[in-house]
C-alpha positions, -999 to 999 in steps of 0.1 A, spaced: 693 254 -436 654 245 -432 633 272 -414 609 264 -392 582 281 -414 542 275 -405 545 254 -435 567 230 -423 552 231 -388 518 220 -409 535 194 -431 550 172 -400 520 175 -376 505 154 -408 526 129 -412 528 127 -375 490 121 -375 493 96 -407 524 75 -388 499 74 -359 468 60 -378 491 36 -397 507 22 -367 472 15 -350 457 2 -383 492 -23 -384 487 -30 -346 448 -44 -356 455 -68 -385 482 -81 -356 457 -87 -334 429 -100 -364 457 -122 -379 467 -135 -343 429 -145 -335 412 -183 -346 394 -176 -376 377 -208 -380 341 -206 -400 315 -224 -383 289 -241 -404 252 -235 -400 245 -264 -376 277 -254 -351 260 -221 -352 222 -234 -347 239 -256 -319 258 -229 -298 223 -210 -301 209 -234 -288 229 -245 -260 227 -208 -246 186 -210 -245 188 -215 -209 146 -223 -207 153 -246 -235 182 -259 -221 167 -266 -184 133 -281 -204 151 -308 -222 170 -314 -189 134 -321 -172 120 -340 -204 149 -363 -202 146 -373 -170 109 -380 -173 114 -402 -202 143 -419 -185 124 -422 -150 91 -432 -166 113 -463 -193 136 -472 -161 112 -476 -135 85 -502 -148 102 -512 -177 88 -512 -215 73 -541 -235 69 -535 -270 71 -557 -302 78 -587 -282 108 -573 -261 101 -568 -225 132 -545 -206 122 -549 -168 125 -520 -149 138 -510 -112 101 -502 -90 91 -531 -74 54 -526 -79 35 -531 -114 7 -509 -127 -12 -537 -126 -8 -558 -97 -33 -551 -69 -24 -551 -34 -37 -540 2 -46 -501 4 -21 -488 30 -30 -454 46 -62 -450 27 -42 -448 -3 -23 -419 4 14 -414 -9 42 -429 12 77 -440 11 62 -472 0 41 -463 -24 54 -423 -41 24 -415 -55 0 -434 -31 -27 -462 -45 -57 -459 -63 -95 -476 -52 -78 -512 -62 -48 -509 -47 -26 -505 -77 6 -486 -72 -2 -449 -84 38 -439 -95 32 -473 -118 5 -466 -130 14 -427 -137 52 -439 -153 25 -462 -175 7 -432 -186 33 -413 -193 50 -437 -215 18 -440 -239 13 -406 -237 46 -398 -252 43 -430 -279 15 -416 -292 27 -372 -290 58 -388 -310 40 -408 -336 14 -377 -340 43 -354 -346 72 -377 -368 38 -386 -395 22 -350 -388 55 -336 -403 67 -362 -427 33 -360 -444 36 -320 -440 67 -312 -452 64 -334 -482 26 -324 -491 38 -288 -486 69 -290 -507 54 -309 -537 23 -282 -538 47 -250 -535 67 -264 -563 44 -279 -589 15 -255 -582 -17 -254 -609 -41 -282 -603 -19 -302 -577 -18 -276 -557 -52 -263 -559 -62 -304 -549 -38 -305 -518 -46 -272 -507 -86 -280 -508 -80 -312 -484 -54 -287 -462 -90 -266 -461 -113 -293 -452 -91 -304 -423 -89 -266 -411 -126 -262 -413 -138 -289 -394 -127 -290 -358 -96 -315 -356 -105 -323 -321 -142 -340 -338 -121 -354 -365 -97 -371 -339 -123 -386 -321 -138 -402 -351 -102 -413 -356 -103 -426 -324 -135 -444 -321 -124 -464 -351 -88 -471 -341 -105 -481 -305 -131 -504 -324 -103 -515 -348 -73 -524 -326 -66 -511 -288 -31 -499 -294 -14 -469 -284 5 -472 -321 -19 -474 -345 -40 -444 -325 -5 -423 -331 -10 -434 -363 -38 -422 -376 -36 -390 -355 -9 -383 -373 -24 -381 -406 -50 -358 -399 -24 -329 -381 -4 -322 -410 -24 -294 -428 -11 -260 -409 29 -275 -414 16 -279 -451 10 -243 -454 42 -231 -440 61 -249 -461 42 -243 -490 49 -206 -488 87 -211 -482 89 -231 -511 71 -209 -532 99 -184 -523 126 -206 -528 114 -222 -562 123 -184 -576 156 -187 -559 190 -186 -582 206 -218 -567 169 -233 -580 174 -224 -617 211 -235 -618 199 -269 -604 177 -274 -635 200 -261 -658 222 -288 -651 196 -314 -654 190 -322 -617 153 -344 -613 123 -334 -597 129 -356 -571 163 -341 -563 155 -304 -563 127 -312 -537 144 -336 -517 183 -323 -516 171 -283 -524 137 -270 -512 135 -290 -478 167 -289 -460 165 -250 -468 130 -252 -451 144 -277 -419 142 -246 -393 105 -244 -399 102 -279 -399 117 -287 -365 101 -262 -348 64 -271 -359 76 -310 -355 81 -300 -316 47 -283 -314 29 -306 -330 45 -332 -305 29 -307 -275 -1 -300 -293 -6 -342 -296 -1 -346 -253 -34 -324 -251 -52 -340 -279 -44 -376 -266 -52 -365 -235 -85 -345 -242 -98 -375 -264 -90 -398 -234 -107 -376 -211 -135 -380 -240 -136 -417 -240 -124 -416 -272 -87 -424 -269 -69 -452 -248 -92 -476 -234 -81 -498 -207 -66 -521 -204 -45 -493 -217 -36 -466 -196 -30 -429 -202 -25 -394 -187 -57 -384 -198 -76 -416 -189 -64 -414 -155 -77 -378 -149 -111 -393 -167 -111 -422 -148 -104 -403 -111 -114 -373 -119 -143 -376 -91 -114 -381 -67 -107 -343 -67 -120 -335 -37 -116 -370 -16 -81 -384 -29 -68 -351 -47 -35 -367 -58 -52 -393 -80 -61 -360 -98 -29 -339 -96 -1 -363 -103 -12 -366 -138 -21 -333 -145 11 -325 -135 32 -345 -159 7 -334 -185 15 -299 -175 54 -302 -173 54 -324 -202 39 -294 -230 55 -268 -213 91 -283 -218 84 -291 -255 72 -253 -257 100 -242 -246 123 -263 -264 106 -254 -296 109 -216 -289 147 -224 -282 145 -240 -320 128 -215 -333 153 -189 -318 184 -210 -331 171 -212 -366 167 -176 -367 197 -153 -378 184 -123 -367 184 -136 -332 223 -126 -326 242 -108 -304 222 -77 -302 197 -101 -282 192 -95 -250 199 -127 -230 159 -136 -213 158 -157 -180 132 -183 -173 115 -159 -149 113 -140 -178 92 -160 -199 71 -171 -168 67 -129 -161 72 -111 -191 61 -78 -181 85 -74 -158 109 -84 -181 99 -61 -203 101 -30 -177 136 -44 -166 146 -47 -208 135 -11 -210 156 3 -183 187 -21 -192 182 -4 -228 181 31 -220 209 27 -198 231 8 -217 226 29 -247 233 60 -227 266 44 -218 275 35 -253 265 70 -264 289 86 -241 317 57 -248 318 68 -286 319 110 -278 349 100 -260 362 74 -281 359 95 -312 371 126 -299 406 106 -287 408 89 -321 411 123 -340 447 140 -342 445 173 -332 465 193 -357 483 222 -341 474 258 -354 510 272 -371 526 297 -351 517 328 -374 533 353 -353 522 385 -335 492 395 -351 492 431 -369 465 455 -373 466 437 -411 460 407 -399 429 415 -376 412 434 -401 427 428 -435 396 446 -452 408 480 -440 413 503 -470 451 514 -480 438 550 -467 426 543 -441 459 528 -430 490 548 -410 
């Protein structure tokens, strides 16, 4: 027969506890194995990133529609194709001022001193102000990325000679540079394209540094070395290695560069040395009314407000990029509202207070979760204690 000895009392409150942890450890993989395991590849992930930037998401929502209202309404022409559009007026076409010009249901964005529709005329400037941000950005960062890559991966002397033109272009102001551009692309040919053009390859010395730097990282890299052991070209390394590895900093500049082009286009139109007319612009319609300010203030307004929403939705679609692209940028991120990037110190106070509290509340969840998680092993009954047991130490002389 088995006595209930504290032994025995010991030995089942242990495998007690060990049954409990293996059950709960069994009743985990379950619910692991149960669950849709399925890897995501970098780009799902940079998507769903992406797609949960709600200022970025709400910015290409607005960009959109202004490239859709500003194609639809007047139509394009380009390269011999002309797509007619649904207004009814033309940013040329003259007409009788109605209302002094002011905007009506007829005419949104009233008329200017002519009589030319003012919406037309705006959708006009929008849509070469956006031909030429585009071309400025796509050869800004072709030139770039490729300049940057070949001088971070060859270095010595070809290096040295890229970098010293990347220098020349940062020390002289690229707003004088562009106007020289322009004045010779005005004198040359009065095209939106071939300004975009040759914007474009003046801009691309700051996204020739960045990747420079990354691909003097990744030339070091173990992937790198295996790719020349196995006899891979020069051309292949840089092209199918060292640039799609550097294609989060590319995208992201490549969306600046696009903003930072609206405001050059437009400051060198304001200038005079940008789109001429017959042309039309953003920035020469603010050069070309800007005497209107106080007299017929939406001749002003309405294109500095495209110009205005226009870079601040590339911003922030390029700080939703750059946001995607980064993996440190996961779930420990506190989701940010747009008010919050329109009012970041209150943000910031709000952050503060949601931090402290939440991390008072998971302090307190894991005292209580780890406490329950631990078996309390029971103390074996040892009996009624003895004068022995409460002081062992006594002497045998001492005792009675």
């Amino acid at each position: 027969m088995t006595q209930n000895t504290p032994e025995n009392k010991s030995n089942k409150t242990i495998e007690a506890s060990t049954d409990q942890r293996v059950s709960i450890s069994a009743i985990e993989d379950a619910k692991l194995a149960s669950k849709d395991t399925k890897s995501l590849s970098q780009g799902q992930l940079v998507f769903r990133r992406f797609v949960r930037h709600k200022p970025a998401m709400i910015s290409a929502f607005v960009l959109a529609v202004i490239i859709i209202v500003s194609i639809t309404s007047i139509g394009i022409s380009a390269f011999g194709i002309t797509i007619p559009g649904w207004w009814r007026f033309d940013y040329i076409e003259q007409g009788d001022i109605v209302d002094g010009g002011a905007p009506s249901a007829t005419h949104w964005f009233g008329q200017d001193a002519l009589g030319v529709d003012y919406f037309a005329l705006v959708m006009r400037g929008t849509q070469v102000s956006l031909i030429i941000a585009v071309l400025v950005g796509v050869v800004s960062t072709a030139l770039g990325t490729l300049l940057g890559a070949i001088s971070g991966y060859f270095r010595g002397f070809i290096d040295g000679l890229i970098m010293r033109i990347a220098d020349i272009f940062f020390v002289v102001p690229l707003l004088l540079i562009a106007a020289i551009v322009g004045r010779i692309a005005g004198s040359a040919v009065n095209s939106p394209w071939f300004l975009g053009l040759l914007l474009g390859t003046v801009s691309w010395a700051g996204l020739s540094r960045l990747v420079r730097s990354q691909v003097l990282s990744l030339r070091e890299r173990e992937f790198i070395d295996a790719a020349r052991a196995m006899g891979a070209s020069t051309n292949r390394i840089v092209m199918k290695h060292l640039i799609p590895n550097t294609i989060g900093t590319i995208l992201v500049n490549a969306t600046l560069a696009i903003a930072a082009a609206v405001l050059l286009e437009t400051s060198l139109s304001y200038l005079g040395y940008g789109v001429r007319p017959p042309q039309s612009s953003l920035g020469l319609l603010i050069s070309t009314y800007q005497n209107s300010f106080t007299t017929r203030p939406w001749l002003f307004w309405w294109p500095g407000l495209m110009i205005l929403t226009i870079a601040l939705t590339i911003n922030f679609i390029g700080d939703g990029l750059r946001d995607a692209f980064d993996p440190r940028q996961g779930a420990g991120r506190r989701k940010r509202s747009l008010w919050s990037f329109i009012f970041p110190g209150s943000a910031n106070r709000r952050g503060a207070w949601e931090a402290e509290t939440a991390t008072a509340g998971a302090t307190d969840k894991e005292t209580v979760e780890d406490v329950s998680a631990v078996p309390i092993a029971q103390e074996p009954d040892q009996g009624t204690p003895t004068v022995d047991d409460i002081n062992p130490e006594t002497p045998e002389g001492d005792k009675k």
